[in-house]
C-alpha positions as CSV (number, residue, x, y, z in Angstrom):
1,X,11.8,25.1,6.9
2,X,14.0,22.2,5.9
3,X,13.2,19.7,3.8
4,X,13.7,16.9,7.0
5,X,11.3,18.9,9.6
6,X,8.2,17.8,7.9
7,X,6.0,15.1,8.7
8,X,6.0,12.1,6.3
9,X,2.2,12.5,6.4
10,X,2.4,15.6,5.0
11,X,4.9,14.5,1.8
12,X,2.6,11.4,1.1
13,X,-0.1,13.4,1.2
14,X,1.0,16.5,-0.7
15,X,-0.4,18.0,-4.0
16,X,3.2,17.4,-5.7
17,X,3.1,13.1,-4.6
18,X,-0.4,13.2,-5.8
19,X,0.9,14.3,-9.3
20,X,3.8,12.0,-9.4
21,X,1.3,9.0,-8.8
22,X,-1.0,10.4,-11.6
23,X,1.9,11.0,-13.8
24,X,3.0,7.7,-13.5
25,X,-0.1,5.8,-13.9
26,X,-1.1,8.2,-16.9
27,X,2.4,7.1,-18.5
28,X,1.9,3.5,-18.8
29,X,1.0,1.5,-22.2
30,X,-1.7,-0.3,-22.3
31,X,0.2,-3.4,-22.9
32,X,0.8,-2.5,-19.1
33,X,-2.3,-2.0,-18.2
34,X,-3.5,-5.0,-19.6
35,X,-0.7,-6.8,-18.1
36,X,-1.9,-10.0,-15.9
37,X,0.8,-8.9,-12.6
38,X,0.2,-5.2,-13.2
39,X,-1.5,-5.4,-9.6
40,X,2.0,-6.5,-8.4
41,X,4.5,-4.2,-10.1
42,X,2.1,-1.3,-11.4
43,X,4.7,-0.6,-14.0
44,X,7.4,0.0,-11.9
45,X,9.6,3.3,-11.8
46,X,9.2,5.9,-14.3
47,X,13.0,6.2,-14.6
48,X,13.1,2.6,-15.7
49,X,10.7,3.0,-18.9
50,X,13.1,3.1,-21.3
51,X,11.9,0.8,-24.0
52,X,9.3,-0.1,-26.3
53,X,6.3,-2.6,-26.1
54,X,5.4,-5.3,-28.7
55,X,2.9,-3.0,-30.3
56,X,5.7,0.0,-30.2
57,X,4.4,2.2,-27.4
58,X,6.9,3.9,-25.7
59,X,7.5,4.0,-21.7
60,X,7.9,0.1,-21.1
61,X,10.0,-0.9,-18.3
62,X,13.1,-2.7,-19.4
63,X,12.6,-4.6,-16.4
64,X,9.5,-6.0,-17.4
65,X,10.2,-9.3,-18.5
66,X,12.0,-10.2,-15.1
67,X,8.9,-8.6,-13.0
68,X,6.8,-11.3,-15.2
69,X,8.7,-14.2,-14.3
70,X,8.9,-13.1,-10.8
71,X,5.3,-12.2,-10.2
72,X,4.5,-15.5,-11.8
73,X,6.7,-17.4,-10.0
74,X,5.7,-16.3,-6.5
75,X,2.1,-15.8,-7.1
76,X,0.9,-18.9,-5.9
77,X,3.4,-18.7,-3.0
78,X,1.9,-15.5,-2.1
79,X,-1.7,-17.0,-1.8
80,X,-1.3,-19.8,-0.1
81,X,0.8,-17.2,2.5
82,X,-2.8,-14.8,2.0
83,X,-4.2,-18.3,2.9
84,X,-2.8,-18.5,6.3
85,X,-3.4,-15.4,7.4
């Protein structure tokens, strides 16, 4: 069977996806974890961990900085959008 005649149901939902999400979540620092818009960017892509935190762990995003400053500048934007709906 090729990769293309599955359902998407069936990739979301597969033993190999449930890994990756794992994996990823796993991988994070706790300076991520801890992180006030980890809600929002959940540490973003894995491929994009490339540097260290303020307390050296490894696997920080490089883009972290710039998801701060987004998340922070939209956050109130976004609730008053959550507002109303």
């Amino acid at each position: 069977m090729k990769y293309y005649e599955h359902h998407m149901i069936d990739l979301v939902a597969s033993d190999q996806q449930f890994e990756f999400g794992k994996d990823k979540l796993d991988m994070l620092p706790q300076y991520c974890k801890k992180c006030h818009v980890f809600s929002l960017c959940y540490g973003g892509c894995p491929k994009d961990r490339i540097i260290r935190t303020p307390d050296d762990e490894p696997s920080l995003n490089y883009l972290c900085a710039g998801y701060k400053a987004f998340f922070q500048h939209i956050t109130p934007y976004l609730k008053e959008m959550a507002r109303f709906l």
